[in-house]
Structure formats: structure tokens, C-alpha cells
TIMI-2910 file (N, C-alpha, C, CB; in pm, 1 decimal, decimal comma, always signed):
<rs>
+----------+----------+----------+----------+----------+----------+----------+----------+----------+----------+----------+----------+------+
!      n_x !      n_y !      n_z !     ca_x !     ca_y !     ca_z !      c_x !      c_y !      c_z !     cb_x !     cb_y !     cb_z ! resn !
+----------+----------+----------+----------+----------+----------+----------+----------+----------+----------+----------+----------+------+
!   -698,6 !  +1213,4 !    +60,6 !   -665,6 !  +1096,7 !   +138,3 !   -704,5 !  +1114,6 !   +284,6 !   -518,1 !  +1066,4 !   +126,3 !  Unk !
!   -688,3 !  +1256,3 !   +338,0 !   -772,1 !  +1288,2 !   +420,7 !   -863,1 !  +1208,1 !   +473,9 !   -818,9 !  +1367,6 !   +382,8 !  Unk !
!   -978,1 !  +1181,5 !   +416,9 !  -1087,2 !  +1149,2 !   +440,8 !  -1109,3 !   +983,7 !   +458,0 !  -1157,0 !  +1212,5 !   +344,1 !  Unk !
!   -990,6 !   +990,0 !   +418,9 !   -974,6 !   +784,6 !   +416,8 !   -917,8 !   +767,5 !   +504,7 !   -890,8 !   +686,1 !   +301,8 !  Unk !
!   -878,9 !   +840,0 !   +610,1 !   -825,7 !   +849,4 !   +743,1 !   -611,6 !   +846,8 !   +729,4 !   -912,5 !   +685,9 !   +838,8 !  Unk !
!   -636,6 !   +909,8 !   +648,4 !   -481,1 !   +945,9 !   +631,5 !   -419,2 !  +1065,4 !   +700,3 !   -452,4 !   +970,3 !   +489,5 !  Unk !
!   -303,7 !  +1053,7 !   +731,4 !   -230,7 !  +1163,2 !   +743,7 !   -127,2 !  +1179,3 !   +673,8 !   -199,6 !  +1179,6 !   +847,7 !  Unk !
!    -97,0 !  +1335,1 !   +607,7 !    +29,2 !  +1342,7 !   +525,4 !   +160,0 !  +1411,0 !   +628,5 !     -7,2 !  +1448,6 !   +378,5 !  Unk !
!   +230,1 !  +1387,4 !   +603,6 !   +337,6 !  +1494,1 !   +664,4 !   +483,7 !  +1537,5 !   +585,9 !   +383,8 !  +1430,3 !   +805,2 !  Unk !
!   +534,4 !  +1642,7 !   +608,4 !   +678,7 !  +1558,7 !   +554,6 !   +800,8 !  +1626,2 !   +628,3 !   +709,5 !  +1574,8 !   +367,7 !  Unk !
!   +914,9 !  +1556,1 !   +569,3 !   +998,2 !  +1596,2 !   +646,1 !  +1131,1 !  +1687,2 !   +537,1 !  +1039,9 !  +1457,4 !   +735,5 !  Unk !
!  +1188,2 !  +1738,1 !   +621,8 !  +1250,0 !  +1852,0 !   +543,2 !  +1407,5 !  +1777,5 !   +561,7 !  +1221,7 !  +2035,7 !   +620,1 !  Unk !
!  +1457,9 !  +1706,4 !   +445,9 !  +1541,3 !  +1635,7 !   +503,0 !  +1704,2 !  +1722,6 !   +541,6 !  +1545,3 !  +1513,1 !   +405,4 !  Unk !
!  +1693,3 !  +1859,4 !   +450,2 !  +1835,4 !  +1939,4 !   +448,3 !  +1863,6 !  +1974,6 !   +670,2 !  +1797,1 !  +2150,0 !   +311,2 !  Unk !
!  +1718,8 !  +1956,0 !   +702,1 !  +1720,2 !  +1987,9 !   +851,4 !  +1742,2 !  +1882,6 !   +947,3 !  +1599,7 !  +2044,7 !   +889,3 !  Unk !
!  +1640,5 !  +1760,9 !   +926,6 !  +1657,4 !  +1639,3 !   +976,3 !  +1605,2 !  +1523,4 !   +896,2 !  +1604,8 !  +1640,1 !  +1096,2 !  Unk !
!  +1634,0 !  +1403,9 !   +969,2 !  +1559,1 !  +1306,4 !   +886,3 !  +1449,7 !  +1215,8 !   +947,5 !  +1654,2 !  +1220,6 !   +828,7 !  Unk !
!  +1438,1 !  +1287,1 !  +1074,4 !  +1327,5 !  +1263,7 !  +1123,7 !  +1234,9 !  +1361,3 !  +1221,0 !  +1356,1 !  +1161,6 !  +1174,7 !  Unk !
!  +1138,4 !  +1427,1 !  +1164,3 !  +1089,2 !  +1550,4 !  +1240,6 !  +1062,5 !  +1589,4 !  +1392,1 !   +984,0 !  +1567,8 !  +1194,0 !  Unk !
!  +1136,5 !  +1645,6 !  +1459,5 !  +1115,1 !  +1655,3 !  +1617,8 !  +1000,1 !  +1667,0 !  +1668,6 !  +1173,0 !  +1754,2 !  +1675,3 !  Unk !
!   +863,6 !  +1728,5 !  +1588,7 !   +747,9 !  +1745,8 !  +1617,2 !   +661,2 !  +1624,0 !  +1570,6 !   +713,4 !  +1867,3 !  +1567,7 !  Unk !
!   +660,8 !  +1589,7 !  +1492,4 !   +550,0 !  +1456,8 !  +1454,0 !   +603,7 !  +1359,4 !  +1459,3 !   +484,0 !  +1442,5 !  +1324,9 !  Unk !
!   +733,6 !  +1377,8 !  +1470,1 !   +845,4 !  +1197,5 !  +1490,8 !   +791,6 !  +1151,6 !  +1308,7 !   +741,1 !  +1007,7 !  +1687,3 !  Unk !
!   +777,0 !  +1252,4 !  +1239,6 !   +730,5 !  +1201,0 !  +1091,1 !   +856,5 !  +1129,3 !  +1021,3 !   +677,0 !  +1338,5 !   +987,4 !  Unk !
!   +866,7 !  +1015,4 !   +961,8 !   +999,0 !   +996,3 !   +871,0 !   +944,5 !   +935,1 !   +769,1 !  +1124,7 !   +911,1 !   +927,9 !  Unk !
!  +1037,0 !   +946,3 !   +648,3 !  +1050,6 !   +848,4 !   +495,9 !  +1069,0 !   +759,2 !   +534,6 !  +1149,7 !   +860,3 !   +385,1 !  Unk !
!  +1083,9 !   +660,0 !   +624,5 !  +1185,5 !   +480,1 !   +626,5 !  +1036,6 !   +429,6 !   +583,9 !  +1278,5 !   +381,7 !   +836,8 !  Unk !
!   +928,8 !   +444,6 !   +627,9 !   +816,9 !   +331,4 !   +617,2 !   +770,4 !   +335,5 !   +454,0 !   +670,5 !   +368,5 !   +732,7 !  Unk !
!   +782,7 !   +468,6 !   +387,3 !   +772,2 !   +490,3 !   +258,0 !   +817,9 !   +447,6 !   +178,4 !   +783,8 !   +565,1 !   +230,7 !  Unk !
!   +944,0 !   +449,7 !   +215,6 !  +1090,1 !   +403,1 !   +121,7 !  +1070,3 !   +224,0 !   +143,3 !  +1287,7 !   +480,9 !   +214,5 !  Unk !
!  +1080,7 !   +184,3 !   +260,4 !  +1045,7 !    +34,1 !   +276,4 !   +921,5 !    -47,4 !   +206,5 !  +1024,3 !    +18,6 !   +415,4 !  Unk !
!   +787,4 !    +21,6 !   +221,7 !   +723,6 !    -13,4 !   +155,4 !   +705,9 !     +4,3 !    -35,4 !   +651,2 !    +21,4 !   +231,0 !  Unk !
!   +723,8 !    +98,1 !    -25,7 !   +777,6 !   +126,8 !   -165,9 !   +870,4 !    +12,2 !   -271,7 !   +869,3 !   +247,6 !   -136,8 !  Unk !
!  +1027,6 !     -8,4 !   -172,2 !  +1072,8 !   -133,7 !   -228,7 !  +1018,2 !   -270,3 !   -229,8 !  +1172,2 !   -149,3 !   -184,4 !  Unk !
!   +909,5 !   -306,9 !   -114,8 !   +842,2 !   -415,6 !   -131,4 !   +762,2 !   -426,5 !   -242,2 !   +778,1 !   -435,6 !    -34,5 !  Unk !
!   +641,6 !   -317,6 !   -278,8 !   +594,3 !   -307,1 !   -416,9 !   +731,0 !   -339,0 !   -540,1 !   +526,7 !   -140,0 !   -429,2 !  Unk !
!   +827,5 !   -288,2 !   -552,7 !   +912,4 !   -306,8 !   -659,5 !   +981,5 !   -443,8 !   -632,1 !  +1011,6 !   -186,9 !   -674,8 !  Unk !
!   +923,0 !   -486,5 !   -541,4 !  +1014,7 !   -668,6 !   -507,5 !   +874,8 !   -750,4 !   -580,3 !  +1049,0 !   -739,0 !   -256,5 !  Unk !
!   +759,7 !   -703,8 !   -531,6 !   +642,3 !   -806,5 !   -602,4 !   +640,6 !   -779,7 !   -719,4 !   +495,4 !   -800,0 !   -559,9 !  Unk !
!   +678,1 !   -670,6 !   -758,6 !   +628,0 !   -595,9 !   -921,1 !   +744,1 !   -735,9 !  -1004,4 !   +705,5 !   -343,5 !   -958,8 !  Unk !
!   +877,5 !   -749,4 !   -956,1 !  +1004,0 !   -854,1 !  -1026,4 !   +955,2 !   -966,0 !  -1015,6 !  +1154,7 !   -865,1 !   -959,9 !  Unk !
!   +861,3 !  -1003,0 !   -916,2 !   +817,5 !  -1164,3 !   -912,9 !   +727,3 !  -1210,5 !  -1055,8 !   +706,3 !  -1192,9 !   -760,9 !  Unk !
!   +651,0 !  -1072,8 !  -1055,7 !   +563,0 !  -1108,5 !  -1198,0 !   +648,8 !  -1030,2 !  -1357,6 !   +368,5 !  -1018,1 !  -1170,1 !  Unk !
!   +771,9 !  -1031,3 !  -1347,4 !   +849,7 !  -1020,8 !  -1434,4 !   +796,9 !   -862,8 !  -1517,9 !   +847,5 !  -1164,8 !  -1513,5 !  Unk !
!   +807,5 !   -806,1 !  -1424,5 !   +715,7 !   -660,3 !  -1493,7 !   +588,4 !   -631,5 !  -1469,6 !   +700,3 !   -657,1 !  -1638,8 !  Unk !
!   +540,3 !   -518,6 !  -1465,8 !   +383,7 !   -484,2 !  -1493,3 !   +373,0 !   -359,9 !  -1586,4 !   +299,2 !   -448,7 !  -1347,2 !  Unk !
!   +276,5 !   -396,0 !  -1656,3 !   +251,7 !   -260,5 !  -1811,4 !   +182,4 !   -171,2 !  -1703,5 !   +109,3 !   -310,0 !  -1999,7 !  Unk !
!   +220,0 !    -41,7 !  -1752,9 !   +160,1 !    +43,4 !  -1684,2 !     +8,7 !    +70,7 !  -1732,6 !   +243,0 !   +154,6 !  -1684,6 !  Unk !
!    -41,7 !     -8,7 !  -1793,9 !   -208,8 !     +6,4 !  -1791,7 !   -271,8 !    -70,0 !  -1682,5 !   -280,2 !    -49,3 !  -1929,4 !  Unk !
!   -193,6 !   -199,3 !  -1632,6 !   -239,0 !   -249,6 !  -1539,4 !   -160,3 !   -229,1 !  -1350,8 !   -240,8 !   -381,8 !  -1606,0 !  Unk !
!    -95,2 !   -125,5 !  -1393,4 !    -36,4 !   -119,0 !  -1226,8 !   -124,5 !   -100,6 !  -1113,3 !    +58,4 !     -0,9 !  -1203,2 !  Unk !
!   -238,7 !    +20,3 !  -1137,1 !   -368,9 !    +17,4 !  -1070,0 !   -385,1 !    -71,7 !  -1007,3 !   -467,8 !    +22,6 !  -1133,0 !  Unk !
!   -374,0 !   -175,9 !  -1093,4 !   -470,8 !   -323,2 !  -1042,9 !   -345,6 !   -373,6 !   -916,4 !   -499,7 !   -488,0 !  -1218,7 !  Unk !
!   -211,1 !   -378,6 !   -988,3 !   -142,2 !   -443,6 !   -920,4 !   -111,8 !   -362,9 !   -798,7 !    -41,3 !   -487,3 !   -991,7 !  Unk !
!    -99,9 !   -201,9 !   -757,9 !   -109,9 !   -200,4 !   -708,7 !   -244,4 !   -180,8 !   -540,0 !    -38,7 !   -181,3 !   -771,9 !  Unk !
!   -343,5 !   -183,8 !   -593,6 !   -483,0 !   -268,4 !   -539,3 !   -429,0 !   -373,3 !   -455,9 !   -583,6 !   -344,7 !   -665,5 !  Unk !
!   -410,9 !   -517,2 !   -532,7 !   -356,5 !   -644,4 !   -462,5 !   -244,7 !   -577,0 !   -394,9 !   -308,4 !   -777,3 !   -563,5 !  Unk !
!   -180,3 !   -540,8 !   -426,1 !    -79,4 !   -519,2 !   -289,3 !   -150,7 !   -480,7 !   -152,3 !    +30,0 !   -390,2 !   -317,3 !  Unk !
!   -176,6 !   -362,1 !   -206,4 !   -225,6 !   -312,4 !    -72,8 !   -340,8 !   -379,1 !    +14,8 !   -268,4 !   -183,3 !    -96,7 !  Unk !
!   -403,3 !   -456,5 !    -71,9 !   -525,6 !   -540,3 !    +19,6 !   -399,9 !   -650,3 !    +64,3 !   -699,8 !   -627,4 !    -92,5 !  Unk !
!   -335,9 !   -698,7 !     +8,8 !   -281,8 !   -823,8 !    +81,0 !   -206,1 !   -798,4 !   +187,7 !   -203,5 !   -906,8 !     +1,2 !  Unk !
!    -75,4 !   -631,9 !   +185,8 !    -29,0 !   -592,6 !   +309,7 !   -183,9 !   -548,9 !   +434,1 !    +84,2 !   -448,4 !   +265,5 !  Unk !
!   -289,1 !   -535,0 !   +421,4 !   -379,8 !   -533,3 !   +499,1 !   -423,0 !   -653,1 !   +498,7 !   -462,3 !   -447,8 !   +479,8 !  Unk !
!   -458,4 !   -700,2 !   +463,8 !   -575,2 !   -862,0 !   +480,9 !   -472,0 !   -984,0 !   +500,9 !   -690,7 !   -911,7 !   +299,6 !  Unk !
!   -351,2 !   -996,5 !   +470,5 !   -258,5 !  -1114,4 !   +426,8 !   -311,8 !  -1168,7 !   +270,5 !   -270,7 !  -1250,0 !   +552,4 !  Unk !
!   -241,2 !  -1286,6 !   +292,2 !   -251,5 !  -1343,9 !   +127,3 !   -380,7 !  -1416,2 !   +139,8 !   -113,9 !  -1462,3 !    +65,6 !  Unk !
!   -491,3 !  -1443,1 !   +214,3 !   -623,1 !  -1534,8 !   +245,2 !   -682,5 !  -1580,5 !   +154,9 !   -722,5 !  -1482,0 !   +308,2 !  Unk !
!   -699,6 !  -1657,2 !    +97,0 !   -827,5 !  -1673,4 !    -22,6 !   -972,3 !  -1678,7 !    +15,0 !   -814,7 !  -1808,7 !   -101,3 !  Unk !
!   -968,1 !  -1726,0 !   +173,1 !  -1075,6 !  -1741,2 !   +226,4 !  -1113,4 !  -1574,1 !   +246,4 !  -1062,5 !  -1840,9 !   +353,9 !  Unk !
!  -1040,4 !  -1489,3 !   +297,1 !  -1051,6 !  -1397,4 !   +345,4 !  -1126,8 !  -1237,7 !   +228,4 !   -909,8 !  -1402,7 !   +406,1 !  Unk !
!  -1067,7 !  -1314,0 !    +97,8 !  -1067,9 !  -1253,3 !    -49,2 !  -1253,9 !  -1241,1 !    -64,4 !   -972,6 !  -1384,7 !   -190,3 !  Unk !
!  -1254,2 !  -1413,8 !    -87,8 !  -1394,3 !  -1440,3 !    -83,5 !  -1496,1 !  -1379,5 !    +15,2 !  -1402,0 !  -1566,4 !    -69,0 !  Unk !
!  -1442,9 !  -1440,3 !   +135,4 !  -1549,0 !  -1337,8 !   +247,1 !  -1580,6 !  -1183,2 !   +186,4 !  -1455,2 !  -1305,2 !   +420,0 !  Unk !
!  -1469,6 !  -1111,7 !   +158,9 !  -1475,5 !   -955,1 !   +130,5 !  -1591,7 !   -970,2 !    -44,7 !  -1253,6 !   -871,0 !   +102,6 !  Unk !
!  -1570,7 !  -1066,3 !   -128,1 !  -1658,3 !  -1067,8 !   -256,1 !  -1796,5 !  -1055,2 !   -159,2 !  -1641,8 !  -1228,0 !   -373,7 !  Unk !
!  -1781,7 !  -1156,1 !    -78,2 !  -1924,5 !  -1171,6 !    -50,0 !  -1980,1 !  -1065,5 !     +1,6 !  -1953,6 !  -1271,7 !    +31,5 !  Unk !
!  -1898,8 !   -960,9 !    +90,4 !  -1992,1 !   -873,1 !   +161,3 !  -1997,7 !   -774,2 !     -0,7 !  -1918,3 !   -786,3 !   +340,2 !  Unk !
!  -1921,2 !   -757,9 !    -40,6 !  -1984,2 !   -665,0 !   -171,4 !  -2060,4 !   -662,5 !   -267,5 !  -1928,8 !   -636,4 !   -234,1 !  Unk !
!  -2107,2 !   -798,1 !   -279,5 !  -2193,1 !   -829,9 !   -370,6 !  -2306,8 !   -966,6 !   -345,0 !  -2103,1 !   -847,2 !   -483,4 !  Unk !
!  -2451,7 !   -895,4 !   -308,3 !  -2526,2 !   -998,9 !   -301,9 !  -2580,2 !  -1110,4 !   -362,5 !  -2580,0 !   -969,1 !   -281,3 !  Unk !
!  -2570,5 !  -1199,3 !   -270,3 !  -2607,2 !  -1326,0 !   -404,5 !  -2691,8 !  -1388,2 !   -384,7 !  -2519,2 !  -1434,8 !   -442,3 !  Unk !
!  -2783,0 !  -1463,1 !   -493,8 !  -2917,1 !  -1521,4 !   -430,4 !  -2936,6 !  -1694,9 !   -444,8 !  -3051,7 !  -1442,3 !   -515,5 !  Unk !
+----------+----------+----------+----------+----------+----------+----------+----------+----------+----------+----------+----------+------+
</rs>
């Protein structure tokens, strides 16, 4: 993940719950995390052959918003059309 411009860290929670050196914490993990399990109830479940996918759309839509226009633009730069 590295290379996708990530950083990992963690925190040692028996010490603190938020690290004095990287200011690293779980809240954004844990928060986002329950948002995936709030969209996952809207579509009344997801089989785990297709979570991949579902989770994909998540993550483009917490980056991009919900756009359709914005969806399309991104088809278009990936695939040329004549």
C-alpha cells in the first residue's frame, strides 16, 4: 500500500489511544469502517463473492462523491472511444 501513497501505523492501545509520536489513532478506521457496514444494510447484505466490488464503489464514491457525471468522465479517461 506503500506505493499507493499510504501510510500504515499503529497504535499500541494497552499504552495509549492515541500515539504521542505520529498523533496515529483508530477513530478514522473504526468510523469509516462503520460507514461501509451502514451502506453494506442499505443493500440488505452483500455475498461475499461480490464485496470487492462493493467495496470499490465505496471507496470511489468517499473520494469522487456520488457524480454520475463524474463516473462517466473517469469511463472516459480509461477507455478510448472512437
Amino acid at each position: 500500500m506503500c506505493e499507493l501513497g499510504y501510510e500504515h501505523y499503529t497504535v499500541n492501545h494497552s499504552r495509549n489511544f492515541v500515539d504521542p509520536h505520529t498523533r496515529a489513532t483508530t477513530n478514522h478506521v473504526e468510523s469509516m469502517w462503520q460507514k461501509v457496514k451502514t451502506d453494506n444494510k442499505k443493500r440488505y447484505g452483500t455475498h461475499r463473492t461480490t464485496l470487492d466490488s462493493h467495496l470499490g464503489e465505496f471507496m470511489w464514491k468517499q473520494r469522487f462523491g456520488n457524480s454520475l457525471v463524474t463516473f462517466f468522465d473517469h469511463i472516459k479517461e480509461q477507455f478510448e472511444l472512437n
